[in-house]
N, C-alpha and C positions, 0 to 999 in steps of 0.2 A: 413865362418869365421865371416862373419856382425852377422850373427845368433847367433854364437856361443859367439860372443863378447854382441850380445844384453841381452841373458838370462845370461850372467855373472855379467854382471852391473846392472840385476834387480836383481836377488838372493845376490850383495853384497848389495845391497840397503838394501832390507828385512832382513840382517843380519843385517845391523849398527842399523835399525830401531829397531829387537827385541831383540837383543843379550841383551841390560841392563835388559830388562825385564826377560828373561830366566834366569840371573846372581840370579837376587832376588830370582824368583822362584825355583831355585837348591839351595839357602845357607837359604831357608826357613826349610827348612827339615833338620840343624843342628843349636845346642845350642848353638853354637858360636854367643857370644855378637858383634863381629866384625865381619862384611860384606869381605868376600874373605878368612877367617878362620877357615878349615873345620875341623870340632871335628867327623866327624863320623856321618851316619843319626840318625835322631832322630825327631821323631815328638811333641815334648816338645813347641817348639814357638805356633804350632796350640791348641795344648791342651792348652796350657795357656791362648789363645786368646780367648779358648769357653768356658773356667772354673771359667775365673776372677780371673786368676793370675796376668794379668796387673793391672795397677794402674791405680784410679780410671779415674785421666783426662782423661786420652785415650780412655775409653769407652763413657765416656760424649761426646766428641769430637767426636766418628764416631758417636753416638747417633742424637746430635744436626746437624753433614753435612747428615746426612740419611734425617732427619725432614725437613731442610732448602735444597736441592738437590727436594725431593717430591713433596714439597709445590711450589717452583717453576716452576721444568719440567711441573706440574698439570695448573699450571694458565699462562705460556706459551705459553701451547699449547695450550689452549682455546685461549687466546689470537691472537695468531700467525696465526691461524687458519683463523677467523674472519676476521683480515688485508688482508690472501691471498686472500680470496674468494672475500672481497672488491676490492683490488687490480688488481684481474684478471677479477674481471667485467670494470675496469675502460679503457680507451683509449686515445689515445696522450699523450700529455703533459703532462699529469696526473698522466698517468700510469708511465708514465718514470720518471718524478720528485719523487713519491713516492717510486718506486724502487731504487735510487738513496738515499734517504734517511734511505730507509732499509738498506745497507749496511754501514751507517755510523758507527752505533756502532761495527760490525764487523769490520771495517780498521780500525778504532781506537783505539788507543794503552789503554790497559786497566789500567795502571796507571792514564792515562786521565780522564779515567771515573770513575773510584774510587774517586780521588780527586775532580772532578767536584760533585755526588752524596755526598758525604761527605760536601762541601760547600752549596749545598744546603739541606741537612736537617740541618745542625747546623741552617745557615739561618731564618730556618721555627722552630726551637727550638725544632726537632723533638727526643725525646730519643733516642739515638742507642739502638739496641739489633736486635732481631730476625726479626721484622717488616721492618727494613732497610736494613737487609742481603737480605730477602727474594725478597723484591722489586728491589735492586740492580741486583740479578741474574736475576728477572724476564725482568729486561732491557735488558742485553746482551744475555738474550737465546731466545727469543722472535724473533729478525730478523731471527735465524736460523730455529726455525720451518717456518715460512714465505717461506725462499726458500726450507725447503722440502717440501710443499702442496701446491706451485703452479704448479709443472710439474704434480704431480696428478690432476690439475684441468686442464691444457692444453691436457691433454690427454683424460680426459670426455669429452662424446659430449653434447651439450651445452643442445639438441632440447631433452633430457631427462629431464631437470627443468623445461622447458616449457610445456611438455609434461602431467607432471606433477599437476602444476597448468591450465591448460586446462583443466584436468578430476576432476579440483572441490579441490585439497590440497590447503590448506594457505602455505604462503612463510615458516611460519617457519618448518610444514610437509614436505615439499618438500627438505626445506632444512636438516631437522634430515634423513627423510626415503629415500634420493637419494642421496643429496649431499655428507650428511657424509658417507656413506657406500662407495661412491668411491674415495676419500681422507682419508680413514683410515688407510691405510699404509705408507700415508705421517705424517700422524700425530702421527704415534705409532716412526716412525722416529724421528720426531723432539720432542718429548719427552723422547724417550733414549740420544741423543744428547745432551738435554737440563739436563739433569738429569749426565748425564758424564762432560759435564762445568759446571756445579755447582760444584760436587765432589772436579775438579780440579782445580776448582779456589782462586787465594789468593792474588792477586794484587787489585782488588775489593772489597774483604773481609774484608780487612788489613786495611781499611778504612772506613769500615761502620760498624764494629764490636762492635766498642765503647770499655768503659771500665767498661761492668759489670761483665763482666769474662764469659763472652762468649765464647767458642772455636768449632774450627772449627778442621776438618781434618789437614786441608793446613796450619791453624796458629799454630796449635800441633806439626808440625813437623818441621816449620821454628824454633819454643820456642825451639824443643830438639836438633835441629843441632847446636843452639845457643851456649848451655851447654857445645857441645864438641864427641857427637854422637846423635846415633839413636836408640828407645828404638829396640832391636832384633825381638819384637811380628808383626809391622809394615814391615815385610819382608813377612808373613805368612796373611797380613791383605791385603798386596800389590798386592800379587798372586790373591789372593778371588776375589777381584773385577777385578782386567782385565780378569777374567776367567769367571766370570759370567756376563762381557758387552759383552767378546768374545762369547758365548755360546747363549746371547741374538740376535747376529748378524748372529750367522749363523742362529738358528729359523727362524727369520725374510726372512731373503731372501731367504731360503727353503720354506718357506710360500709363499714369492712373484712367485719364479718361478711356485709354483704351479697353483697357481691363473692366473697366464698370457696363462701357457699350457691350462688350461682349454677355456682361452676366445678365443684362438686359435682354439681351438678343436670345 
C-alpha cells in the first residue's frame, strides 16, 4: 500500500505539473480564438505562426526574446563558467562566502532585482533597450550555470590540470584542452537553463525594457491579457518551445548516460 500510495502521489504530481501544458498543446491544433473551445482539428494556428499571418508585434517580440535569451545564455555561461572554476579552486572561508553569494540572486525575489537594476542604470543615465535586458538576464542566469559546472568540476580529478601543465601546456591550454572538455556538459546545462530564464522571464524585463518599444515574449503577452485575451497563434508557439527544451533534455542526458557508461567501461 506505502508503494502504491507513493507512485500515486508522484504520477498526481506530474499531472498537476503538465496537465496545463498538455491543455495548450491539444487546443493548439483548433481555430478556436478561445482557450477550452474546440471547433474541430485543424492546423491553421501553426500555419499561421510559420506563414506570417500573425501580426507583426508578435513576431518581433519572439524575434528580439530569441536575440536577448542567446545573447545572454552565451555570455552566461562563459561567465558562470570562469566563477565556478575560480570558485572550486578556492578554500574556507572563501569558498563558502562566495558560494553564499552565488545564491543570492537566485533567493531573491526577481521583482528585487528588476527594480534595483532599473535604479541603477537610470542612476548611471544608461538608455534602456537591448544592452540592459541583456545585462539584466546575464545577472540572474549566471549564478545558475555556476551550480551547474561545479559538480562537473568536483567530479574531475584535479592531478589532470597538473598533469597537464607539468608536460610543458600554459594555464590557459590546459585549461581550453582539459578543463573544458570535462565541464562541458555542465556548461551545455547552464546554458539551456539560462537560455529557458531568459525566454520566461518578465518581472526583470518589465523593468529594464524601457520605452523604446521594445518587446519581449513575456511583455507581449502580459500587453494581450491586458486587452482582454490571448492572441490563439501563441498556443501553437507555446507547444514549439516546451517541445523543443523537452527534446533538448532528453539529448542531453542520453548523451550523459552515454558518456558515464563508457568511463565505466
Amino acid at each position: 500500500m506505502k508503494r502504491f500510495f507513493a507512485q500515486a502521489y508522484l504520477w498526481l504530481l506530474l499531472a498537476m505539473l503538465y496537465a496545463p501544458i498538455l491543455i495548450i498543446a491539444i487546443f493548439s491544433f483548433t481555430e478556436a480564438k478561445v482557450l477550452g473551445n474546440w471547433t474541430g482539428f485543424s492546423t491553421k494556428l501553426y500555419t499561421s505562426l510559420f506563414t506570417g499571418g500573425v501580426h507583426h508585434s508578435l513576431l518581433s517580440a519572439i524575434e528580439n526574446t530569441l536575440i536577448i535569451a542567446l545573447a545572454a545564455a552565451a555570455i552566461s555561461t562563459v561567465l558562470g563558467s570562469l566563477a565556478a572554476i575560480g570558485i572550486h579552486h578556492l578554500y574556507g572561508r572563501k569558498k563558502m562566502i562566495l558560494n553564499a553569494l552565488n545564491n543570492v540572486p537566485m533567493l531573491n525575489p526577481d521583482i528585487i532585482t528588476g527594480i534595483s537594476l532599473f535604479l541603477l542604470f537610470v542612476s548611471l543615465g544608461v538608455t534602456q533597450g537591448y544592452a540592459t535586458v541583456i545585462l539584466a538576464h546575464v545577472t540572474f542566469c549566471t549564478p545558475y550555470v555556476v551550480l551547474c559546472v561545479i559538480p562537473r568540476l568536483q567530479q574531475m580529478n584535479s592531478n589532470i590540470y597538473e598533469a597537464a601543465l607539468d608536460l610543458g601546456a600554459t594555464p590557459f591550454q590546459a585549461l581550453r584542452k582539459v578543463v573544458i572538455p570535462e565541464i562541458k556538459p555542465g556548461m551545455i546545462s547552464g546554458f539551456i537553463l539560462s537560455f529557458t530564464l531568459s525566454i520566461d522571464d518578465f518581472a526583470v524585463t518589465i523593468f529594464t525594457i524601457g520605452t523604446g518599444g521594445l518587446e519581449t515574449l513575456s511583455t507581449y503577452i502580459y500587453a494581450d491579457a491586458r486587452k482582454g485575451g490571448l492572441t490563439p497563434e501563441l498556443r501553437p508557439l507555446s507547444t514549439i518551445i516546451f517541445m523543443t527544451v523537452l527534446l533538448l533534455l532528453i539529448v542531453i542526458n542520453i548523451r550523459s548516460y552515454r558518456a558515464n557508461k563508457k568511463k565505466e567501461a
